[in-house]
C-alpha positions in Angstrom: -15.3 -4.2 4.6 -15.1 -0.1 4.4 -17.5 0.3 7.4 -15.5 -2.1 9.6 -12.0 0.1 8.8 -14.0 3.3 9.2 -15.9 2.1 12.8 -12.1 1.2 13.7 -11.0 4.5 12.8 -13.5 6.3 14.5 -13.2 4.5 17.7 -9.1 5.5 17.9 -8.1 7.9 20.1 -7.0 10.5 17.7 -6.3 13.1 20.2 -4.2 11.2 22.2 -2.5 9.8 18.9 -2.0 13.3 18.1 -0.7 14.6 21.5 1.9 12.4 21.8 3.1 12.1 17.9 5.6 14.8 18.2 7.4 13.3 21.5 7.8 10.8 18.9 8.9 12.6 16.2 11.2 14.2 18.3 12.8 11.1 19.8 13.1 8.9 16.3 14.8 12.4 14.9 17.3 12.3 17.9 17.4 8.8 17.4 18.4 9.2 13.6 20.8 11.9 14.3 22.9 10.3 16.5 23.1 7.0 14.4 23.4 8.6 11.4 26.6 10.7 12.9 27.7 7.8 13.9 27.7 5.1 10.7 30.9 7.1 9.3 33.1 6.6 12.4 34.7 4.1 11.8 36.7 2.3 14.2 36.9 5.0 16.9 40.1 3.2 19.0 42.2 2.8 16.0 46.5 4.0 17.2 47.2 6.2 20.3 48.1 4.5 23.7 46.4 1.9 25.6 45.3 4.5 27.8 43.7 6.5 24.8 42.6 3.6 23.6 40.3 2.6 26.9 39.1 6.4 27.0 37.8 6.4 23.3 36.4 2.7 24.1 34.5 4.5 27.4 33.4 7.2 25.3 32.2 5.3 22.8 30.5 2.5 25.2 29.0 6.2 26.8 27.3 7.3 23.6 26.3 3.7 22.7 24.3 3.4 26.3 22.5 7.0 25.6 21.8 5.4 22.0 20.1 2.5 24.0 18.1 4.5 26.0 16.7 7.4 23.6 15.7 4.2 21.4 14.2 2.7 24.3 12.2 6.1 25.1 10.5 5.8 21.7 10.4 2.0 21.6 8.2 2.6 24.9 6.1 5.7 23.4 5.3 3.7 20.7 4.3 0.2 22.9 2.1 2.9 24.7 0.5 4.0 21.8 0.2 0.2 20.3 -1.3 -0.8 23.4 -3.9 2.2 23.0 -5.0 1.7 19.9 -5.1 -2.3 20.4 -7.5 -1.5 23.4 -10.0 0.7 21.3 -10.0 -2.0 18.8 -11.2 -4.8 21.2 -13.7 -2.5 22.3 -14.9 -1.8 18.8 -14.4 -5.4 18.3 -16.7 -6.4 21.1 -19.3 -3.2 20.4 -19.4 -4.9 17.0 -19.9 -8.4 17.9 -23.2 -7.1 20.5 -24.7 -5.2 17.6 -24.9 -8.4 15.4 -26.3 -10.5 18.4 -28.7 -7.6 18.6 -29.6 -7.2 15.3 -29.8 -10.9 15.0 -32.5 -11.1 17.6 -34.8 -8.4 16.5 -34.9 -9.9 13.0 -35.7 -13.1 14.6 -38.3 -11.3 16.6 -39.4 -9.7 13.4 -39.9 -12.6 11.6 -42.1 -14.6 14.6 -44.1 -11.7 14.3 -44.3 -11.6 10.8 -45.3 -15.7 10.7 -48.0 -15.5 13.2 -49.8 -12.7 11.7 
């Protein structure tokens, strides 16, 4: 069971993992900051006149749509990354699967040979 995690491990593409973790660091650490500033708010559109009332509701629909799209940035990073490492895996997958077939037919062949001697 060790071998098949370590043949998985060696087949991912570490650089590219590597390369790309602090874009996604960065974003999740945006991400956090600007919910975590947010959860003590409150009700933002509490008093004032209807008119302030629609501007803090715009500004606050504003920072919930930049919200949506830094979490969508790292949502897609990470999808990107998924689908990488998903890819490598089939191939080890399938590399694995051929080197049991092969394996499989020279120890037949071995043991033909073996039996008619």
């Amino acid at each position: 069971m060790a071998i098949g995690w370590m043949t998985i491990l060696s087949n991912v593409p570490w650089s590219d993992v590597i390369r790309n973790a602090p874009a996604v660091a960065e974003g999740a650490k945006k991400l956090w900051k600007k919910v975590g500033s947010n959860a003590g708010k409150g009700n933002v559109v509490d008093g004032g006149s209807p008119e302030e009332r629609i501007a803090a509701l715009h500004a606050r629909v504003d920072e919930l749509q930049a919200q949506m799209l830094a979490s969508s940035e790292v949502i897609q990073s990470l999808a990107e990354q998924n689908a990488q490492l998903i890819a490598r895996i089939e191939s080890g997958r399938r590399r694995l699967a051929l080197l049991v077939l092969l394996n499989l037919l020279v120890v037949g062949i071995a043991l033909a040979v073996l039996l008619r001697a």
